[in-house]
N, C-alpha and C positions, 0 to 999 in steps of 0.2 A: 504494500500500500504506500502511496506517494503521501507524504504532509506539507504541505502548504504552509510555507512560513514567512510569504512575503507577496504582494499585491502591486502591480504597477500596470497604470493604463498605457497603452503602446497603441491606441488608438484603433480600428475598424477593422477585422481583420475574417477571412472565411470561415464559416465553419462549416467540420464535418462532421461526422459520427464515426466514432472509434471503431464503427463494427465494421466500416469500411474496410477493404482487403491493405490497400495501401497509402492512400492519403487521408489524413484526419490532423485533430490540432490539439493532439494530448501536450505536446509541447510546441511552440508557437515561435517564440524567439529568442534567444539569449538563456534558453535552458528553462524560460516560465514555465509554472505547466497551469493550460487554462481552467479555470473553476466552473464553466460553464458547458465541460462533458454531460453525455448522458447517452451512454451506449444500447444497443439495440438489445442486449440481452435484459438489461432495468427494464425497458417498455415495455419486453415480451409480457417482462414475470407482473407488472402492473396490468396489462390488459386482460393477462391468463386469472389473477386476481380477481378483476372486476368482472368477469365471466363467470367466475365461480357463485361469487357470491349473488348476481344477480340470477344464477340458477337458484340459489339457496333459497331466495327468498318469494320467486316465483312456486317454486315446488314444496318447502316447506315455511309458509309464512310465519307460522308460531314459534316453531321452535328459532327460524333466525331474529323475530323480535325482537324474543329473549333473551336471546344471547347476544344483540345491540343491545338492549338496555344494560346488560350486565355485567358488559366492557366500558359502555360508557356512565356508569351508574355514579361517579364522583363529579360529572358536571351537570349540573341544575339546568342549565338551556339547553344541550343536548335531549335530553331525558325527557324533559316538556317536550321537545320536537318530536321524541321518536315516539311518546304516547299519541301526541296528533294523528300521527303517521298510525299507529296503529286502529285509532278511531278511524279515520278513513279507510281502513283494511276492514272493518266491522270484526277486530278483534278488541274485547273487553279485558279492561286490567282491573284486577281487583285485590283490595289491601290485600295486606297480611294475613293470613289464617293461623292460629297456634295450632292444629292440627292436618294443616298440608302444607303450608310455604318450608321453603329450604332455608340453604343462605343465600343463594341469588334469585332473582326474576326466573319463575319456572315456566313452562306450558304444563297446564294440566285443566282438561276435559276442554280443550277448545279455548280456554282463554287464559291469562298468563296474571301469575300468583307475585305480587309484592315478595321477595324477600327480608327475612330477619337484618339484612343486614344493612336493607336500607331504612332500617327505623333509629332514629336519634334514642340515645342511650340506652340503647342495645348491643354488647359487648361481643367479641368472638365467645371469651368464656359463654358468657350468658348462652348462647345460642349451640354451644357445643353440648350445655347440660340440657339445655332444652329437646335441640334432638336425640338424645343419648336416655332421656327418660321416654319420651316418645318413642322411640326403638323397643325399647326394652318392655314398657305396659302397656305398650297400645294407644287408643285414644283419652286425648283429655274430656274429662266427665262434665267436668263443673271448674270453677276458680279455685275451688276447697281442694279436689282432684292435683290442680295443678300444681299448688305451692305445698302440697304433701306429698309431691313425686321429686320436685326439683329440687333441687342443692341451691337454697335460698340465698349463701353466702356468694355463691355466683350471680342470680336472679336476684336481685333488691325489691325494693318497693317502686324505687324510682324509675326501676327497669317495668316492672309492672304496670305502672300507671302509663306510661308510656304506650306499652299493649292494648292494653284495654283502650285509650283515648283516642288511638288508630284504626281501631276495629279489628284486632285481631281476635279478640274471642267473640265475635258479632254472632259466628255459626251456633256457640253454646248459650251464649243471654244478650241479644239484641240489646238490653236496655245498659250502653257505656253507664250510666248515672248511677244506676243501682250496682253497678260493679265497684265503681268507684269508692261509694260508699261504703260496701262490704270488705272493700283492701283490708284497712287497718285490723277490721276483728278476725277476717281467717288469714292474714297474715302473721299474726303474734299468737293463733292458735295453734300455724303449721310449725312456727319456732318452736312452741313450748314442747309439740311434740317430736321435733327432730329432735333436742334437747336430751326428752326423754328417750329415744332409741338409740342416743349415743351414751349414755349413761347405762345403757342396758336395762333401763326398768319397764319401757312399754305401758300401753295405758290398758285398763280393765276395762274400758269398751273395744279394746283391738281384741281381749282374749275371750271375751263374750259376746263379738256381734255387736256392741251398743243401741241405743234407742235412739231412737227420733225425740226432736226436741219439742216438736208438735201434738205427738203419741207415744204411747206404752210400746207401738209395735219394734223389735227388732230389728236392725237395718244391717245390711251387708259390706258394707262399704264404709268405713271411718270417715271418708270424706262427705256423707250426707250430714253426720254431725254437724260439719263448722259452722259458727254461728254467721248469721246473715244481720246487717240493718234494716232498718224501718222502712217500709218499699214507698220509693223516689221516683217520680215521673221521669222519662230521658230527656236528654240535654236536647233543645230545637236543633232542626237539619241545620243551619246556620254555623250553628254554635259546634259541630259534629265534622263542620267539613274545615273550620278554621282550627281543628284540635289537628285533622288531618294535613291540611298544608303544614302546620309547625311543623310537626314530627315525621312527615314523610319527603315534605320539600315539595309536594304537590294536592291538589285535589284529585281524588280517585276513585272512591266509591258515586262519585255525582261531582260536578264545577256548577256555580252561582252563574254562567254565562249559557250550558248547556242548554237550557228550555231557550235560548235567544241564538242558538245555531245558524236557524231559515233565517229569520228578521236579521239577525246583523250580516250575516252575506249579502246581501239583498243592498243592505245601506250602506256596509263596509267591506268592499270585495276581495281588497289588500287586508291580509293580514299581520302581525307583528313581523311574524316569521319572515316576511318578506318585505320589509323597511328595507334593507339592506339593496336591495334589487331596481329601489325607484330612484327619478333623479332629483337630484336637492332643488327644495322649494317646489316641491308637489306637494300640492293639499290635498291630505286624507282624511278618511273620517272612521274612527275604529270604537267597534265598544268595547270595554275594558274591565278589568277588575282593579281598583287601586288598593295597592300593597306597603304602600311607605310614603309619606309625605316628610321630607325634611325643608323645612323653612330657612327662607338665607334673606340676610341683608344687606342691599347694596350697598356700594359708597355713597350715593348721596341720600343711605338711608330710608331707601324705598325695600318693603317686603314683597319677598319673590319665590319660589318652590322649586325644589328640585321633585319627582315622580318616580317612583315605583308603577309599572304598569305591567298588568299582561292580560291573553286573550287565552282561545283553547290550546294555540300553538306555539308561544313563546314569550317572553316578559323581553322588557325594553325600558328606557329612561326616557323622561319626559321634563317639560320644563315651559315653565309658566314665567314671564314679565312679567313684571308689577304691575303696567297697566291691565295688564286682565287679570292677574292675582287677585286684584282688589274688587275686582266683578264678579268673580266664579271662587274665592276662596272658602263662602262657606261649604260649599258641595266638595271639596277636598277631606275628606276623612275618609280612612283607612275603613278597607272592606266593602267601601260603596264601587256600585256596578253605575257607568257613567258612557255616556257616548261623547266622542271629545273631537274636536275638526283641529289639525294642527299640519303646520309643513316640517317637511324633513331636511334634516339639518346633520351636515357631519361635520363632525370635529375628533381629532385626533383618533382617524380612521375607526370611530366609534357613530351609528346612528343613530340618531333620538331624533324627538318630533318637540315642535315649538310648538306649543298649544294654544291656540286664539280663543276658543272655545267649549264648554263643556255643558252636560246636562245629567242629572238624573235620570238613567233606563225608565224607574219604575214612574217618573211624569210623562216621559218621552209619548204621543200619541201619533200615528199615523193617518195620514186622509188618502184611502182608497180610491182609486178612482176607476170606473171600469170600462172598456173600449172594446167596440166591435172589429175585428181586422180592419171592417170598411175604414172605421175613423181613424184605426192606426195608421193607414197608409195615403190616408185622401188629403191633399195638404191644405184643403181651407177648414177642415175639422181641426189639425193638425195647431192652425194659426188661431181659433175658436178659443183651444185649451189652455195652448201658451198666454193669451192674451189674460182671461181669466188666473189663472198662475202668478201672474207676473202682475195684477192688479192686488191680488193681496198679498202677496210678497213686502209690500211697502220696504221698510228701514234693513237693510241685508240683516243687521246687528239682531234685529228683534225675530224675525223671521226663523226660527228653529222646528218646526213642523213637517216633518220630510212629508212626500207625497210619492206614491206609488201606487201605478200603472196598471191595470191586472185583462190583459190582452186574451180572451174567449172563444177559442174556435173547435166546434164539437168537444171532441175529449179533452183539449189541449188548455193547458190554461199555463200562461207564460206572467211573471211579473215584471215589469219595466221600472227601472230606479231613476228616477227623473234628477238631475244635475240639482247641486245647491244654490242656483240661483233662480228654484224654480220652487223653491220652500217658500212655507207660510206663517203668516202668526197666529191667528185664529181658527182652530181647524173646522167647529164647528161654521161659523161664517162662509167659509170656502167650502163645506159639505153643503151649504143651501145656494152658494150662489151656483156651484157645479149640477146640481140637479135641479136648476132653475135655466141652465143651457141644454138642457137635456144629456149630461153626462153623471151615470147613475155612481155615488159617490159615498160614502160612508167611513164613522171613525173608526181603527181598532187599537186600541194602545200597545207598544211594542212588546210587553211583557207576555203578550197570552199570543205571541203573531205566531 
């Protein structure tokens, strides 16, 4: 192997490929050798690569997923990308399961299993004792089952809670909340009784069966014992999927943006994932989830926002001026689902979007409008609707009311996403003056589109 230990422009000169028989420019002049080889045997094994694995994943979708996600399981946008990618493939990812996930992203029955080892404080150990009791007893029963099978000095509480708040024990008690609450008592139950089985003394409901704590009857199983809290309603979907982004790095069982799939295609066709691909000072319009608001102060003392964003296929940085800061700041708080019009902006070969405007999804209302082929194509119907559009359109600023298109022919039914200068302010107003032109028109708010 040749090392390179020194660099000098010698100005323009041929190149060839080394796989050449006789001419090439492994060395060039004065003994350099050029850095800008790339012999025909590297291409082969690159394109013989990309052959492969685009067999792979044609003929086994699942299993190549998963084993993308679980190479690339240490980058957060990766990983968001390739779940995308997998919802487009109509392959479902689902948490963690304490009784089927491994340590990586699995396939199993058609759709591919969260592993242990992408959940926040959940250790190797933790997961070695995990599956090594699961081996050995089979399946987990109950929470009581669990933490009276594991080596709790490996598994903690904190390891625990973490489980449970990700939805790995979903398959045994649906209800995170009532798990939760039950940690502390059969957790310092399963101690006291590890305790006692390393001291050798064993408890007198292990050598008689024990009773139920509800009945006289007999029970089988020392883990129906443990004691249980006072039964808790579960935590809202809300609350269930923001336990999941902590600890997973993602939403997974369900995303807050998911029931707005159709509707935000429709009004936002560019997605995160592809900021990168448009050219600067294109205005977008994306709906979002917001993940982080940090506030900054100019120099001359004016407040401004930096953005946390993302959609179903990748999160991005965002960035508010103070003159619209000061218009749209209350609608900045963490968690809110927002549709937001901004241009794209790079800097330090990083993209993000300058945000001129934002809204609340669950205000956001659409005015449908419905057209025959005839009037889609006839251009004085054409000039009819524009004309009515662009009369209540008024002040661009205030105008935030998309309008869309819904084109009618026998089975076909096609929606048309009309340009932002063709929004409105009042939807109701423009649903009577449209069906006062004979264009049959109606509101449906974005959240149920």
């Amino acid at each position: 192997m040749v090392k390179i230990v020194t660099r000098k422009f010698i100005g323009e000169q041929n190149v060839y490929d080394i796989g050449v028989e006789r001419d090439h420019n492994f060395v060039i002049k004065n003994g350099l050798v050029a850095s800008n080889c790339f012999n025909k045997s590297h291409s082969t094994a690159y394109g013989y690569v990309t052959y492969q694995t685009a067999y792979l994943k044609a003929n086994y979708p699942l299993e190549y997923m998963a084993a993308l996600l679980t190479a690339n399981s240490g980058d957060t946008d990766k990983v968001q990308k390739y779940i995308s990618t997998c919802m487009s493939m109509n392959i479902q990812i689902e948490p963690p399961d304490i009784n089927r996930s491994g340590v990586d992203f699995t396939p199993v029955a058609g759709k591919i299993l969260f592993g242990f080892s992408a959940v926040r404080n959940v250790g190797q150990n933790a997961i070695a004792c995990i599956l090594s009791a699961r081996e050995e007893g089979g399946e987990f029963k109950s929470l009581g089952d669990f933490c009276d099978r594991v080596d709790l000095r490996a598994v903690n509480r904190r390891t625990l809670e973490s489980l449970i708040s990700c939805g790995a024990f979903d398959k045994i008690q649906p209800n995170r909340h009532q798990l939760i609450q039950d940690l502390p008592l059969v957790y310092d139950w399963a101690q006291s009784r590890a305790k006692d089985r390393a001291s050798g003394q064993g408890s007198i409901f292990d050598l008689l069966g024990g009773f139920s704590t509800t009945s006289n009857k007999p029970v089988n199983n020392a883990f129906e014992i443990a004691p249980k809290a006072q039964a808790v309603s579960d935590f809202p979907p809300q609350e269930k999927l923001r336990m999941e982004k902590e600890l997973l790095g993602f939403y997974v069982s369900d995303h807050p943006l998911k029931s707005l799939k159709q509707s935000s295609s429709v009004l936002a066709p560019i997605n995160l994932s592809q900021l990168g691909e448009q050219r600067e000072d294109t205005m977008l319009c994306a709906v979002v989830m917001l993940n982080g608001v940090k506030k900054v102060i100019t120099k001359k003392g004016d407040p401004m926002a930096i953005l946390q964003i993302e959609d179903l296929t990748s999160q991005s940085e965002a960035v508010v001026f103070p003159k619209n800061y000061e218009r749209i700041s209350s609608l900045l708080q963490v968690d809110a689902r927002l549709i937001i019009w901004g241009k794209v902006d790079r800097r330090d070969e990083q993209t993000q979007l300058i945000v001129e405007d934002a809204e609340l999804v669950d205000t956001v209302k659409l005015v449908m409008v419905e057209l025959t082929p005839q009037q889609a194509v006839t251009i004085e119907e054409r000039d009819r609707l524009r004309t009515i559009l662009k009369e209540q359109s008024g002040d661009k600023e205030k105008a935030k009311i998309p309008v869309i298109g819904i084109v009618q022919a026998g089975n076909s039914r096609q929606l048309v996403r009309f340009g932002r200068q063709f929004w409105v302010q009042d939807s109701l107003t423009t649903v009577i003056a449209l069906q006062n032109a004979r264009f049959p028109a109606h509101i449906k708010p974005l959240t149920s589109s």
